[in-house]
C-alpha positions as CSV (number, residue, x, y, z in Angstrom):
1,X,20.3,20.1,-30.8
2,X,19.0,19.2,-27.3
3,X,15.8,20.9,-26.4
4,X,15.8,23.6,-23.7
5,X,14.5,21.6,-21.0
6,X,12.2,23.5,-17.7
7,X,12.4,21.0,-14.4
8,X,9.1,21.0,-12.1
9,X,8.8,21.0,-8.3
10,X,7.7,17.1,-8.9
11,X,10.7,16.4,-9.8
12,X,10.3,15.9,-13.5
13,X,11.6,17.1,-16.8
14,X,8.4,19.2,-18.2
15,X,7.2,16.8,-21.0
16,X,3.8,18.7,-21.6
17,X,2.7,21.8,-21.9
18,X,-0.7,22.8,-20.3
19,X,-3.7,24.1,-22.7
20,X,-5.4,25.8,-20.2
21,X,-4.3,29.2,-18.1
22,X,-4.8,29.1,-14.4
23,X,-2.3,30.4,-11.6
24,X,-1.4,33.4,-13.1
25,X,0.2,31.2,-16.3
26,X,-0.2,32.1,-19.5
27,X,-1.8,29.1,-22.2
28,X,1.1,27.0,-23.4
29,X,2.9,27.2,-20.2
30,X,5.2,24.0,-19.5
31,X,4.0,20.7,-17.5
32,X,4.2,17.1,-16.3
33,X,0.9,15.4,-17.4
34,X,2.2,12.5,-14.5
35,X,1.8,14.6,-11.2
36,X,-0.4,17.4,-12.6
37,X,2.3,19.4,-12.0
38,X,2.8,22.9,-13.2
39,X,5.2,24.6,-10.9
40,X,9.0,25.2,-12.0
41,X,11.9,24.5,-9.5
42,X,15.3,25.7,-10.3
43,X,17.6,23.2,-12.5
44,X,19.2,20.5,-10.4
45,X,22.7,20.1,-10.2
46,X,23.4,16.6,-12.3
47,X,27.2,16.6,-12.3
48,X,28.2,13.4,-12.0
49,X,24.4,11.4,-11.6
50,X,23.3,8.4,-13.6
51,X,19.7,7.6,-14.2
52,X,18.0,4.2,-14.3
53,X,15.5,3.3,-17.0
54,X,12.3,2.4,-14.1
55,X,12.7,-0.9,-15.1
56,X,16.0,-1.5,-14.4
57,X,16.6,-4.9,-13.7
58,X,12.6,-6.5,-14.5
59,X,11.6,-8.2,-17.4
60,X,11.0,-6.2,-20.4
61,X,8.1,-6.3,-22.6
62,X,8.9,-5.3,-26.2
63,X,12.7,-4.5,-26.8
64,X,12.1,-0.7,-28.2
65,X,14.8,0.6,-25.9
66,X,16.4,3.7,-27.1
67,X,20.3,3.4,-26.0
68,X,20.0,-0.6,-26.8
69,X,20.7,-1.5,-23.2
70,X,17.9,-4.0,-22.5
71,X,19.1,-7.9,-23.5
72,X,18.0,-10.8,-22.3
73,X,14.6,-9.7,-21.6
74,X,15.2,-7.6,-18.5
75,X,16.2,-3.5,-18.7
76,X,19.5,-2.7,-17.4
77,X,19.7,1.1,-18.9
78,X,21.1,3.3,-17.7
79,X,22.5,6.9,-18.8
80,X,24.7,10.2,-17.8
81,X,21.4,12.1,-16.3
82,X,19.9,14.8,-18.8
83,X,16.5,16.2,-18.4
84,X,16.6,17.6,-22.1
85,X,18.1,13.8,-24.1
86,X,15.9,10.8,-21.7
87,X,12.3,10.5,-21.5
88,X,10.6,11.3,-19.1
89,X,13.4,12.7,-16.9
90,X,13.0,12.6,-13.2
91,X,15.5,13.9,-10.5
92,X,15.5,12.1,-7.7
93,X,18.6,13.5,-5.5
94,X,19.3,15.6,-3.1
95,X,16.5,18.3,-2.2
96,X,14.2,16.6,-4.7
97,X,10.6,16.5,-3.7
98,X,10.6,12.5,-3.7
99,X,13.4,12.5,-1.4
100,X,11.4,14.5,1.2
101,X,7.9,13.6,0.6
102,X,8.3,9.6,0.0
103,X,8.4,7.5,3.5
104,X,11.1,4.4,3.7
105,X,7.8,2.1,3.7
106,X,7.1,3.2,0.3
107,X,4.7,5.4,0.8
108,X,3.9,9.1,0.6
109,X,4.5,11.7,4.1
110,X,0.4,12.4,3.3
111,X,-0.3,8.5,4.0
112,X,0.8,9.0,7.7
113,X,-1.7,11.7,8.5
114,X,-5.0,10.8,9.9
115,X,-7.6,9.5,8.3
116,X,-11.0,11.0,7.9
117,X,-14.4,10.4,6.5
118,X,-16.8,13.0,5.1
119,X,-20.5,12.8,5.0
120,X,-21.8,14.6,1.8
121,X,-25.0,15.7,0.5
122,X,-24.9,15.7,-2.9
123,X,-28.5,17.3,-4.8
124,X,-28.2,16.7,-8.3
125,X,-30.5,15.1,-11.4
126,X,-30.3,11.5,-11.6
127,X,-32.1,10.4,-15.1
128,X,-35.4,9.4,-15.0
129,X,-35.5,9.8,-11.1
130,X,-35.4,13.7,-11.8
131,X,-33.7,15.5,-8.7
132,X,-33.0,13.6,-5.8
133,X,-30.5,14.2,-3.0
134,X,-27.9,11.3,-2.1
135,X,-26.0,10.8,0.8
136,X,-22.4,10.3,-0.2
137,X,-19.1,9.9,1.8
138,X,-15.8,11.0,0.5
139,X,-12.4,9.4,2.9
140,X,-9.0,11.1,2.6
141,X,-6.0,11.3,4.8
142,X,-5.2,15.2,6.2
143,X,-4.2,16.6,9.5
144,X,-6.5,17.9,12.1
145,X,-6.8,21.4,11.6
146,X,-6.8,20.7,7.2
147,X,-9.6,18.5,7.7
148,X,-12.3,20.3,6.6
149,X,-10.7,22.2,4.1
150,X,-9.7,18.4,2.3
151,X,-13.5,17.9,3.0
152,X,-14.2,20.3,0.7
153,X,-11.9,19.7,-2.0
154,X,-13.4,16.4,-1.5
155,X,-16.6,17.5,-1.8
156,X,-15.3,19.2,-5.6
157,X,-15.6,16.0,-6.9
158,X,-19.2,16.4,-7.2
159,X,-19.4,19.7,-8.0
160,X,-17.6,19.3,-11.0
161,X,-20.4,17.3,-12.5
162,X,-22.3,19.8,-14.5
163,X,-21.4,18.6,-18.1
164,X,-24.5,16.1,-18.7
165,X,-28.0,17.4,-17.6
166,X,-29.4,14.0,-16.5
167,X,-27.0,14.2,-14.0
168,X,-26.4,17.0,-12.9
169,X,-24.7,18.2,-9.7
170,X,-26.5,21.5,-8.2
171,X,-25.0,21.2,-4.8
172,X,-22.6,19.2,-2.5
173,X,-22.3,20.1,1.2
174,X,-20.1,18.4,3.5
175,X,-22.0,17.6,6.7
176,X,-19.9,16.2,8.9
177,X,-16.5,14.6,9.3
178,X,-15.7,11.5,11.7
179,X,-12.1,9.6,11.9
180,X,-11.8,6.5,9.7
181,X,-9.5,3.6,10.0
182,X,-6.7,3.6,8.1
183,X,-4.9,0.8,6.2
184,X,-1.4,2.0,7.1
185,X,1.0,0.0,9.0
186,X,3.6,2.4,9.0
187,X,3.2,4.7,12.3
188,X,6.3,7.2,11.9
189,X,7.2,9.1,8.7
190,X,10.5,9.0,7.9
191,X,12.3,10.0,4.5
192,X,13.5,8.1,1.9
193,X,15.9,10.7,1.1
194,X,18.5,10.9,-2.4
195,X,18.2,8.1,-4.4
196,X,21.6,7.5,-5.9
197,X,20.0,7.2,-9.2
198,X,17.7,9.4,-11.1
199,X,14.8,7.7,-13.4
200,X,13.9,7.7,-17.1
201,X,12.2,5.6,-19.7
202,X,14.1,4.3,-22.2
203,X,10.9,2.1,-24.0
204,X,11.9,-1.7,-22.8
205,X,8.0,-2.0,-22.5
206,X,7.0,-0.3,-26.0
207,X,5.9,3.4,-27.3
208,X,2.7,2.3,-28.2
């Protein structure tokens, strides 16, 4: 019997389900240990679709595929799309968060934003030096007016390190935030839009 299958707002098949509540979720809740992603979108319409194992047309590593499609030591799988029978499932047509979010250069809408640095002061425990303060800098791409709410997400990083005593993070305050130079060559987002095929795994490169 196929399982019942929930699709996420990243686009994938849940494969997971999350141990922790948060969000107003209960423990157990369904997720996609990929993107982190917890939040369910409504079932896409796959009439018709194919999906492509994602390494459709590269050399294979181990020949474990599942629908015995990979010969010749390169993939060419590819299956009727089902979120509930292929691994790790991913819609990538029409309205799917991919096809909105992912630029024709190859990378992400967030990629094109501005690029900032943040200045942080981090006081924490450092060993044998006892409690010091250390001057850290966190950079991250956001637009103007987000800026210094990334900063402090940014800034989280640190905070979160209050599991070992010698280390210890008591405080992390951002204190200031100054444009960077990005990397990107790409100066105008534009879409990728629906792919015509939807992506799976079907194990050309091992389940270990």
């Amino acid at each position: 019997m196929p399982r019942d299958v929930v699709h996420l707002v990243c686009g994938c098949a849940a494969q997971a389900t999350h141990n922790n509540a948060h969000d107003g979720l209960p423990v157990g809740h369904p997720s996609c240990f990929i993107h982190d992603c917890c939040a369910v979108a409504e079932k896409p319409d796959l009439t018709g679709r194919r999906a492509r194992c994602d390494y459709y047309g590269k050399p294979q590593r181990k020949s474990e595929c599942n629908y015995g499609q990979s010969r010749d030591a390169v993939c060419t799988c590819e299956q009727p799309s089902d979120g509930a029978m292929l691994p790790f499932f991913k819609y990538l047509g029409p309205g799917s968060r991919e096809s909105v979010t992912m630029c024709k250069c190859g990378y992400a809408a967030v990629a094109h934003l501005p690029y900032w640095t943040a200045h942080i002061e981090v006081e924490r425990n450092w060993y044998k030096c006892g409690r010091i303060t250390q001057a850290m800098t966190k950079s991250f791409h956001a637009s103007a007016d987000n800026k210094e709410a990334q900063a402090d997400r940014e800034a989280d990083f640190f905070r979160a390190q209050t599991h070992r005593e010698e280390s210890r993070v008591f405080r992390a305050t951002v204190l200031d935030i100054v444009p960077a130079k990005s990397s990107m060559k790409c100066c105008t987002f534009t879409p990728i839009g629906p792919a015509e095929f939807d992506g799976f795994y079907c194990g050309c490169h091992g389940w270990d």
